[in-house]
matplotlib code that plots the C-alpha trace (Angstrom):
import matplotlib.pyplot as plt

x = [71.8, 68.9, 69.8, 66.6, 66.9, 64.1, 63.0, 61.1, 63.4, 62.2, 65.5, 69.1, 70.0, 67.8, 68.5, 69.3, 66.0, 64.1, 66.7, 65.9, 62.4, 62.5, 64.2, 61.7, 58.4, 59.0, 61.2, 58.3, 61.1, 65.0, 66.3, 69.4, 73.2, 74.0, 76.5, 80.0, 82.3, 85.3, 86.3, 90.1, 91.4, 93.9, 96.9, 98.8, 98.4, 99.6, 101.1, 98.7, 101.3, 101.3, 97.1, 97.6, 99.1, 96.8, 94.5, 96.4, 97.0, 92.4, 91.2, 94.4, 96.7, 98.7, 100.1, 100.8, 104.6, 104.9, 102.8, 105.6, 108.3, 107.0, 107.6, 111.6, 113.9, 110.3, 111.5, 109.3, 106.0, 106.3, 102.3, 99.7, 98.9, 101.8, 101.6, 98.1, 99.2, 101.6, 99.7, 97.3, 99.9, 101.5, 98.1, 97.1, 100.5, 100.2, 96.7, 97.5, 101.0, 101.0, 101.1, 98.1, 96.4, 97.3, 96.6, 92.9, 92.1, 91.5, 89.5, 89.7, 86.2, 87.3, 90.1, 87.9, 86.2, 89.2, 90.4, 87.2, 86.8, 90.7, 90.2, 86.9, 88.8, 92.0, 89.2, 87.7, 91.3, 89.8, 93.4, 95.0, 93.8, 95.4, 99.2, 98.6, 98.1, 101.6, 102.9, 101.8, 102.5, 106.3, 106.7, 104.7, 105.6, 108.9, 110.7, 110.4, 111.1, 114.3, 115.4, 114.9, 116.9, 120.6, 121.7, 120.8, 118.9, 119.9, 117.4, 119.3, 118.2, 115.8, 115.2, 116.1, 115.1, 114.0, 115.9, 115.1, 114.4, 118.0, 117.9, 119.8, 120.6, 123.3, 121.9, 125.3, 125.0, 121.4, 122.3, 124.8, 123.1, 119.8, 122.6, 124.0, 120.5, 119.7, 123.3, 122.1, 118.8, 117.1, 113.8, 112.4, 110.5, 109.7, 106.1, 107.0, 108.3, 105.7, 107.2, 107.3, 103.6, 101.9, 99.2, 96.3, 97.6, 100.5, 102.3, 103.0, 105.2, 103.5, 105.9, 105.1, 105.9, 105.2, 106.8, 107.5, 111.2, 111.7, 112.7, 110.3, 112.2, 110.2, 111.3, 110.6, 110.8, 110.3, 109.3, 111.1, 114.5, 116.9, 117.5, 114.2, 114.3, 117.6, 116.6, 113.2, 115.2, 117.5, 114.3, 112.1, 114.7, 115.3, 111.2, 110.9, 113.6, 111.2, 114.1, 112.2, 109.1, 109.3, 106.7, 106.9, 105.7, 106.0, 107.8, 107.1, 109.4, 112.6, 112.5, 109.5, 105.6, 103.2, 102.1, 98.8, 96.3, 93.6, 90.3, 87.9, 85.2, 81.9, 80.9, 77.9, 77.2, 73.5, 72.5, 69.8, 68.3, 65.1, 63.2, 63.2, 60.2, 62.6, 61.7, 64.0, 64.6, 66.5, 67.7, 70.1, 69.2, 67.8, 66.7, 63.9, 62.3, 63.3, 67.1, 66.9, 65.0, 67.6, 69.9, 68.3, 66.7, 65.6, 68.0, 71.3, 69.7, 72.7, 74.5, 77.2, 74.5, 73.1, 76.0, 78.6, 75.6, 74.1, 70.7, 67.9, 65.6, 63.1, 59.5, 56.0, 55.5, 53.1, 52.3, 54.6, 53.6, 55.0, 55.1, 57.8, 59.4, 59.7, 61.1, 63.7, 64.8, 64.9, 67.1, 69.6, 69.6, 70.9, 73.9, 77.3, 77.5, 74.4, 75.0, 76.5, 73.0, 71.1, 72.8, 73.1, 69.5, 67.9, 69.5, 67.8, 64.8, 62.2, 64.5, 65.2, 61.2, 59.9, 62.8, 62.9, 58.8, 59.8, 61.4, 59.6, 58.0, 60.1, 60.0, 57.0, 59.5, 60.7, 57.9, 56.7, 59.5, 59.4, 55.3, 56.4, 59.1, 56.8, 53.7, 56.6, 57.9, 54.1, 54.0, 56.7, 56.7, 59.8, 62.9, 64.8, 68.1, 69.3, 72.9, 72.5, 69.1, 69.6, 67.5, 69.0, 67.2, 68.1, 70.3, 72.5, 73.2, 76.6, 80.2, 81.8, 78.5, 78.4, 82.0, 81.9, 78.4, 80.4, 83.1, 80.8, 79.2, 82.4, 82.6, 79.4, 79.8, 83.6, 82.1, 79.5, 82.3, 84.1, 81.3, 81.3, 79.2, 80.3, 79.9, 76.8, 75.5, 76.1, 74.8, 71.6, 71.2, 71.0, 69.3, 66.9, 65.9, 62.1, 61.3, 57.9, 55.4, 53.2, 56.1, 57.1, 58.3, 61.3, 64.0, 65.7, 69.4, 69.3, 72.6, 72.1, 70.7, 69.6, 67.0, 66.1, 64.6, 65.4, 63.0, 64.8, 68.0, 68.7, 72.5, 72.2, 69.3, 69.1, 65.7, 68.0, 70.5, 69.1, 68.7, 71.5, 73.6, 75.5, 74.5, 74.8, 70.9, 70.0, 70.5, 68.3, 64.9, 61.8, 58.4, 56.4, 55.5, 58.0, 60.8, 64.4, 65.6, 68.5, 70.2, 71.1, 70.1, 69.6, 65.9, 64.1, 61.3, 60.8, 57.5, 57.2, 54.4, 52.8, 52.7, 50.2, 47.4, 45.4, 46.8, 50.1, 49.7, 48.3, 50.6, 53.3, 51.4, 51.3, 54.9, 55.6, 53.2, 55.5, 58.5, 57.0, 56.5, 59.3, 59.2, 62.6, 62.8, 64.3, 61.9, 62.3, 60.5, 61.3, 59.2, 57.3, 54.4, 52.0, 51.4, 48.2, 49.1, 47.4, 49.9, 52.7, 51.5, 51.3]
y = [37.9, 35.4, 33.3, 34.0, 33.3, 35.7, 34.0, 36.6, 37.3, 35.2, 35.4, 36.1, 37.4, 40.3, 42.0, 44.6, 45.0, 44.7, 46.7, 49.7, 49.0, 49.3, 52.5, 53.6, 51.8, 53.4, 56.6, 58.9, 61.2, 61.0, 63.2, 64.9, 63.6, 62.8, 64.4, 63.0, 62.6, 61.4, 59.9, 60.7, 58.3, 59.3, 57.7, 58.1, 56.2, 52.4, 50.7, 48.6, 45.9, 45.2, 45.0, 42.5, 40.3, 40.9, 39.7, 36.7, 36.4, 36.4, 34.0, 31.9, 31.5, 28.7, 30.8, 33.6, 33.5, 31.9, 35.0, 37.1, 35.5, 36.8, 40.4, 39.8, 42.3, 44.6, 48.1, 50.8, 51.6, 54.9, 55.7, 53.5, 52.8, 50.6, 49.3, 48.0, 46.7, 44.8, 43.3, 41.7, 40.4, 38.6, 37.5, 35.8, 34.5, 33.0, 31.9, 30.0, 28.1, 24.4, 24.0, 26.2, 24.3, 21.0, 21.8, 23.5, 22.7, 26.0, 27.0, 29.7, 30.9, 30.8, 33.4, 35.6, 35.6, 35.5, 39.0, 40.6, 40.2, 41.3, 44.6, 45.4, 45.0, 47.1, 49.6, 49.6, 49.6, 47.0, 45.9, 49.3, 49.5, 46.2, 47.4, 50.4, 47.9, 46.4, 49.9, 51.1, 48.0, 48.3, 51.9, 51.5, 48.3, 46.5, 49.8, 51.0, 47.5, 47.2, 50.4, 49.7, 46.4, 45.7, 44.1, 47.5, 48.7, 49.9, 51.7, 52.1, 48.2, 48.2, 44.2, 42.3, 39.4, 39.3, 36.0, 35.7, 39.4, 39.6, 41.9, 40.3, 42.8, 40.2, 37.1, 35.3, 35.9, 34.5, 30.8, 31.4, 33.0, 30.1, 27.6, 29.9, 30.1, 26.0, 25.1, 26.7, 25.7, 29.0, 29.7, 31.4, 34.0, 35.0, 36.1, 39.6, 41.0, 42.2, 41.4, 37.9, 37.8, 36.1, 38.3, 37.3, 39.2, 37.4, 35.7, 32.0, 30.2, 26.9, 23.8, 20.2, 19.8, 22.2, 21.9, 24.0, 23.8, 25.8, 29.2, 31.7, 34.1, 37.1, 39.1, 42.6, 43.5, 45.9, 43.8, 46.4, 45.8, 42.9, 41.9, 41.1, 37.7, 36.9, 36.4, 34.8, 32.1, 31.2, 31.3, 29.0, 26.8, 26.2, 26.5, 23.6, 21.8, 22.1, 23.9, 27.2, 28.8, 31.4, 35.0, 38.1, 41.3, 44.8, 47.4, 51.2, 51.6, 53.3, 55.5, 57.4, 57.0, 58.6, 62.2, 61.4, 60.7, 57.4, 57.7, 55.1, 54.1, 52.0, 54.7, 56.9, 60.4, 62.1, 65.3, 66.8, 69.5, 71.6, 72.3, 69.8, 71.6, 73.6, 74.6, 73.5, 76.3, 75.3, 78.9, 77.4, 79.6, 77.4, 79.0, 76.5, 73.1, 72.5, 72.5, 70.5, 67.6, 68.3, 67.0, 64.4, 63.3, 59.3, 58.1, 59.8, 59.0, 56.7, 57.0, 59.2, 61.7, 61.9, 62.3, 64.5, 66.9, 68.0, 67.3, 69.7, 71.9, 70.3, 70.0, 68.9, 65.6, 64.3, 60.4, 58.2, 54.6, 51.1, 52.3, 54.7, 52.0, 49.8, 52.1, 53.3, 49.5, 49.1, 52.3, 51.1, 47.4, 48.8, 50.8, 50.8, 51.0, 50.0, 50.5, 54.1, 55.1, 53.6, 56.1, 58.6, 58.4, 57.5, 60.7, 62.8, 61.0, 64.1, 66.1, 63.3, 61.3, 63.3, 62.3, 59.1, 58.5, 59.9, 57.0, 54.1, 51.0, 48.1, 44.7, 42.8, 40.4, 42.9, 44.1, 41.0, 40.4, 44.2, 43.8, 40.1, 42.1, 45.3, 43.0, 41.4, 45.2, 46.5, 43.9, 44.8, 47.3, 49.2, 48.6, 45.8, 44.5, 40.7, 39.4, 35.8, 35.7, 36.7, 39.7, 42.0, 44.8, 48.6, 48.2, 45.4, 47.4, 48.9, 48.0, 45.9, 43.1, 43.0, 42.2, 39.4, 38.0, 38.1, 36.6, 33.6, 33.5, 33.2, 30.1, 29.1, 29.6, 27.8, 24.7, 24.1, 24.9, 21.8, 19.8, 20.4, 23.9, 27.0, 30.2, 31.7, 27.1, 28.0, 31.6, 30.4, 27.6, 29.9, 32.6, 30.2, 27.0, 27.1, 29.4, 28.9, 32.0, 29.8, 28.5, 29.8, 33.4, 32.5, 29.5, 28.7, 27.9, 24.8, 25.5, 28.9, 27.2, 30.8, 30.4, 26.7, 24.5, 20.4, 18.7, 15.2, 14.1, 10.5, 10.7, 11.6, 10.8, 7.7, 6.3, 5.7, 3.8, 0.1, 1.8, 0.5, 3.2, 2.5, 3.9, 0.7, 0.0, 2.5, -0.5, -3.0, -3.4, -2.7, -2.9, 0.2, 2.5, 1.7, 4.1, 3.6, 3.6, 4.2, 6.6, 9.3, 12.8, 12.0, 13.2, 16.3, 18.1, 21.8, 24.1, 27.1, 27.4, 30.7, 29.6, 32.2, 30.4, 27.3, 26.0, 26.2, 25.0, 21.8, 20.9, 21.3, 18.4, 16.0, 16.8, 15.3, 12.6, 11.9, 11.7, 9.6, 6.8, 6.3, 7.9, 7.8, 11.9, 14.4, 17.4, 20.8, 23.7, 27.6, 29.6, 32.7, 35.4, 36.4, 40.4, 42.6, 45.7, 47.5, 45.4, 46.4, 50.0, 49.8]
z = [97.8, 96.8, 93.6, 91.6, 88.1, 86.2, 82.8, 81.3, 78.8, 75.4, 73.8, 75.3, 71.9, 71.7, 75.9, 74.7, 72.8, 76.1, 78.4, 75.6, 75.6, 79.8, 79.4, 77.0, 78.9, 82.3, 81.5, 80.4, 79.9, 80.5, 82.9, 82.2, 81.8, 85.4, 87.4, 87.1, 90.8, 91.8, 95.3, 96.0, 98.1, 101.1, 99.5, 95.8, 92.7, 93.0, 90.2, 88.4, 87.9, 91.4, 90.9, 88.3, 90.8, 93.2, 90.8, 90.6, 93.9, 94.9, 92.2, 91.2, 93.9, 92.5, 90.2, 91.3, 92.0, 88.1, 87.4, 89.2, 87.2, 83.9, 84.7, 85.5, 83.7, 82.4, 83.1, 85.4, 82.8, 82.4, 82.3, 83.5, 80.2, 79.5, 83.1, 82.0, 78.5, 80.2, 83.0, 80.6, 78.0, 80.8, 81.6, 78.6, 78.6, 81.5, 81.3, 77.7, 78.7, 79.1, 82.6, 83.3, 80.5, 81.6, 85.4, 84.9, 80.8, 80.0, 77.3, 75.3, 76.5, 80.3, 79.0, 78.0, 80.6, 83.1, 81.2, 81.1, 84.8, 85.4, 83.5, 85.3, 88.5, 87.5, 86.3, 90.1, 91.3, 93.7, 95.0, 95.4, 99.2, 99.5, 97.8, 99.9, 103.3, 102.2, 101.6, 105.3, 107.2, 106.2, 107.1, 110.6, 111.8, 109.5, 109.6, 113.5, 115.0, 112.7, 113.3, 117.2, 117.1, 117.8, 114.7, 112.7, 109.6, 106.3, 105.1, 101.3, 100.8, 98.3, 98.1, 101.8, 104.0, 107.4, 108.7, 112.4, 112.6, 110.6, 107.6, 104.8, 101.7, 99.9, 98.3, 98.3, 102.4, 102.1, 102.8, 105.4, 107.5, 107.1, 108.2, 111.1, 112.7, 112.0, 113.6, 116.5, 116.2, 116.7, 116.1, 113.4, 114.8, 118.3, 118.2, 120.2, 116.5, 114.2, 111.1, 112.0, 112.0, 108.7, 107.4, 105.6, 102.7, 102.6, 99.5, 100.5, 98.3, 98.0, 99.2, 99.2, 103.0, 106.1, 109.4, 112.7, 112.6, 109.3, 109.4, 108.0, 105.1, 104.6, 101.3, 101.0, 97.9, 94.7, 91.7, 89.4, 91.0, 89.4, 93.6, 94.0, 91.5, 92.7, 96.0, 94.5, 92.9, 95.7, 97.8, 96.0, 95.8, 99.3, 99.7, 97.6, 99.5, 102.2, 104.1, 104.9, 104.6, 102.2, 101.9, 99.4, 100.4, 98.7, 100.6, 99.0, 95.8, 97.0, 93.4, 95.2, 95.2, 92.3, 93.3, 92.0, 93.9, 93.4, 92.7, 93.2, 91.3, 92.6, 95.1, 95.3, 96.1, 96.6, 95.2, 97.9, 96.1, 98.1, 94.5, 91.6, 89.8, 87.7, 84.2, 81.5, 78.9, 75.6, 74.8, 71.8, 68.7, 65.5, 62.7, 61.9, 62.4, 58.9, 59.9, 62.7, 60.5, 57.6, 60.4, 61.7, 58.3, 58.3, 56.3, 58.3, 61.8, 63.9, 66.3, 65.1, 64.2, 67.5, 69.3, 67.0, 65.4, 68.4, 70.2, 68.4, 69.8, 72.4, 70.6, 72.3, 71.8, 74.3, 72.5, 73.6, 72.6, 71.3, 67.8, 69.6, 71.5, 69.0, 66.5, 69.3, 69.5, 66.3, 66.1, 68.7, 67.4, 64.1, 65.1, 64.9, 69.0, 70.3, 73.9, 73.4, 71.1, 73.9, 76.5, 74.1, 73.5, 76.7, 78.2, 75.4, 75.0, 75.3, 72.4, 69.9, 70.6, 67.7, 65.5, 66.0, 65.5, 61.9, 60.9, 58.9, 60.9, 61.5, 60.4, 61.0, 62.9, 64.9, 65.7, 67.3, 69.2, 70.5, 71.4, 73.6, 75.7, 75.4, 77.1, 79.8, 80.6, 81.4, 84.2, 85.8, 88.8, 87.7, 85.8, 85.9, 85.2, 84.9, 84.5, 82.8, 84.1, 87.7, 88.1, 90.7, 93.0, 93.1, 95.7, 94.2, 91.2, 91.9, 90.8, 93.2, 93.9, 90.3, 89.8, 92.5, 90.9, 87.3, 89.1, 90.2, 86.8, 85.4, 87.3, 86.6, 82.7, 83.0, 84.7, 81.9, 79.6, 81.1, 80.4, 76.4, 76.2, 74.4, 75.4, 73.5, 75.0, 78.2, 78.5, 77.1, 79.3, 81.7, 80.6, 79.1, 80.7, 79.9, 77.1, 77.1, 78.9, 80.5, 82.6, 86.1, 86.0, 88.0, 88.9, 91.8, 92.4, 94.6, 95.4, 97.7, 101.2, 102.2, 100.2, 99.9, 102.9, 102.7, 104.4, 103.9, 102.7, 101.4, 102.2, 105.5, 107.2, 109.4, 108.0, 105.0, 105.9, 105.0, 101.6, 99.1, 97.9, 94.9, 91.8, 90.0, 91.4, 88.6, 86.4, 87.8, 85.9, 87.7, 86.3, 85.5, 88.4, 90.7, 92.0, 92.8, 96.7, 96.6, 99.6, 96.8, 96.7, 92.6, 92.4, 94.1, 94.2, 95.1, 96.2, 96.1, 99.7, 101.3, 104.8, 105.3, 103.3, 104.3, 100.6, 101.6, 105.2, 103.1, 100.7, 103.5, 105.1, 102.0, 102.1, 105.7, 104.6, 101.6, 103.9, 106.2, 103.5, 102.7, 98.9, 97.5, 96.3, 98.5, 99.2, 99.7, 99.8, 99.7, 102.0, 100.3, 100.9, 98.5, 99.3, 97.5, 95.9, 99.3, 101.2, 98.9, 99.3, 103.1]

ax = plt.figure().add_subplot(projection="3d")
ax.plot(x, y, z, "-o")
ax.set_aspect("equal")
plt.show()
């Protein structure tokens, strides 16, 4: 996905204005509440618990197993609810105890942010496939080969360890049988077995030294059983002793799996249908016009009135203008929940336009503000929707891309939070590096090479070698004009060129010209096209 950064919005403060001005702008009139569907996956519910740590596990591996730890002695949840309390108690916990602090200086923003990215995975249920590869790769593969071997299987073991294809229920026999197989200097694992494989999904307890001669322990277990930490504490131990190498995996909860099925969110059906020029008929019986407007007088219109009284009868209103928008805006701005008004009302648009022109103007401020983004909305092809600036295509706008681009804003917004920004600091420097509308429409991350082309680069290139490169010859005076060489990538320029005019074809050339003597900036360009609206059409 191309990093664009759009800056047409004027003021990050007032997005929402715009996004219900867009709805308003290009809508015409709102279609009706969409259909609702739900994907049921082939296997039962997983425990969100386990998704937590999987959570853990993707964006902070170092602490995963302390993560684990903090959920020794909680009892089976009995609803998901409870699961999901849980899960993000021990989060913040673990997210505001001095080690963490100490290791990564968290701030209380990247908290916030760190928890508003967990619940919207645990909402996606993006790690149940993952619990549910666990699940399946202990009843297909751990479960067969043991059963198959000589040394025999007990399948009434609800915590073990695989110790050179050995299954080990008793912790107290756990060390014994380490020493048994180093005394006769086995190896760990012969690579015929299955189990003995490391998957990619694997919990590795981290240890400060690696080698080939340690045995690898592999603990299946059921976080909700007292075994499992037993055997977690004697096997970190020797882990950190650098005597073994030490992985967790979950094996299915011997207690039974959840009936209920999972259903996934983030995916997309398609209604077909044959005929869409269907007349809508409001066949609710109203007395009058009068009662509807006793309703929905100006002074009770929120909200709460929209949504718990009822949508009135659909009227002819055929003006829609920016009077309209901006008393819509205005409308939204002002409630209790703006975002729910703004569903609420875009989905009833046509019913509630003529109540919502009866309200009085706005403020002259408002106004002017709503006419800016009004004027920015006309140009604009279609909708659009931004996240800090980024504005995103159709396509891209569906749960799981947007959780991994909040996930790498997150990490965008936490490293300028390192540097001494706040939250609302940082947002805006995004959102807002040049808030002036004469300025380019768009910025480019210099960061994302699919999009960028370097021509040169100081560091690197051989013409630059002779070149000091210490940053210390940033302090040496120089008279006026002159330019720094110094083999740093510290200064560089960017075009924008349409290969496909002489103009760009030009300035490509002054470019290679500029590089050729030597000018002490690094140079880039991002290749683009320039199409009519014919073009477009075609």
């Amino acid at each position: 996905m191309a990093t664009y950064r759009d800056r047409g919005l004027p003021s990050s403060k007032m997005v929402l204005v715009f996004v219900a001005l867009l709805f308003i702008a290009f809508a015409g009139c709102s279609v009706s509440p969409p259909i609702t569907t739900r994907l049921k996956a082939p296997w039962q519910h997983s425990d969100l618990v386990l998704e937590s740590l999987e959570y853990v596990q993707e964006h902070h591996p170092r602490f995963y197993f302390k993560y684990l730890e903090s959920f020794e002695n909680v009892p089976v949840p009995r609803t998901a609810e409870e699961a999901y309390s849980i899960s993000l108690e021990r989060l913040y916990m673990l997210y505001t105890s001095d080690n963490v602090e100490q290791h990564q200086n968290r701030k209380a923003m990247d908290i916030n942010i760190t928890q508003s990215l967990f619940k919207l995975s645990l909402s996606l249920r993006v790690f149940s496939p993952r619990i549910q590869a666990f699940y399946s790769f202990y009843e297909t593969n751990v479960v067969p080969e043991f059963s198959n071997s000589n040394n025999g299987f007990r399948k009434d073991c609800t915590v073990w360890a695989d110790v050179n294809h050995t299954q080990v229920c008793d912790v107290e026999q756990l060390e014994t049988v380490i020493q048994d197989i180093r005394l006769t200097k086995k190896k760990s694992y012969k690579n015929t077995y299955d189990t003995a494989r490391v998957l990619s999904i694997d919990h590795v307890y981290p240890s400060k030294t690696s080698s080939g001669d340690q045995s690898l322990i592999i603990l299946y277990a059921d976080i909700y059983e007292k075994e499992t930490f037993l055997f977690h504490k004697k096997l970190s131990e020797l882990s950190e002793a650098s005597q073994i190498r030490y992985i967790l995996r979950y094996r299915p909860p011997s207690r039974g799996k959840d009936s209920d099925p999972v259903y996934l969110s983030g995916y997309g059906v398609i209604l077909s249908i044959k005929k869409t020029d269907y007349i809508v008929i409001d066949d609710r019986k109203v007395t009058s016009a009068e009662a509807t407007s006793e309703i929905f007088s100006e002074d009770s219109i929120d909200e709460e009135n929209l949504i718990e009284k009822g949508v009135p009868v659909l009227k002819k209103f055929e003006k829609i203008d920016f009077e309209l928008s901006s008393k819509s805006a205005e409308l939204i701005m002002t409630s209790i929940n703006p975002a729910k008004t703004l569903i609420y009302l875009s989905q009833n648009f046509p019913k509630l336009a003529h109540i919502v022109n009866e309200r009085s103007a706005p403020s002259h401020e408002f106004s002017e503000l709503c006419k800016k983004n009004f004027a920015a909305a006309q140009k604009l092809e279609d909708s659009r929707f931004w996240v800090n600036g980024i504005a995103l295509e159709d396509s891209h706008v569906q749960p799981f891309l947007l959780l991994r681009l909040l996930q790498g804003e997150g990490k965008t917004l936490d490293a300028l939070n390192r540097t001494g920004l706040n939250l609302n600091q940082a947002r805006d420097f995004l959102i807002s590096m040049t808030p002036e509308e004469e300025s380019t429409k768009t910025v480019i991350d210099f960061r994302d090479d699919n999009v960028l082309v370097w021509i040169n680069n100081l560091e690197k290139d051989t013409r630059y070698q002779s070149w000091p490169n210490s940053l210390q010859g940033l302090f040496r005076p120089l008279f006026p004009g002159q330019l720094y060489y110094i083999s740093k990538n510290i200064f560089s320029i960017l075009f924008v060129l349409d290969f496909s005019t002489a103009e760009g074809l030009s300035y490509f050339s002054e470019l290679v010209n500029l590089v050729k003597n030597d000018i002490p900036f690094r140079f880039g360009f991002v290749p683009t096209v320039h199409l009519t609206s014919d073009q477009h059409e075609g």
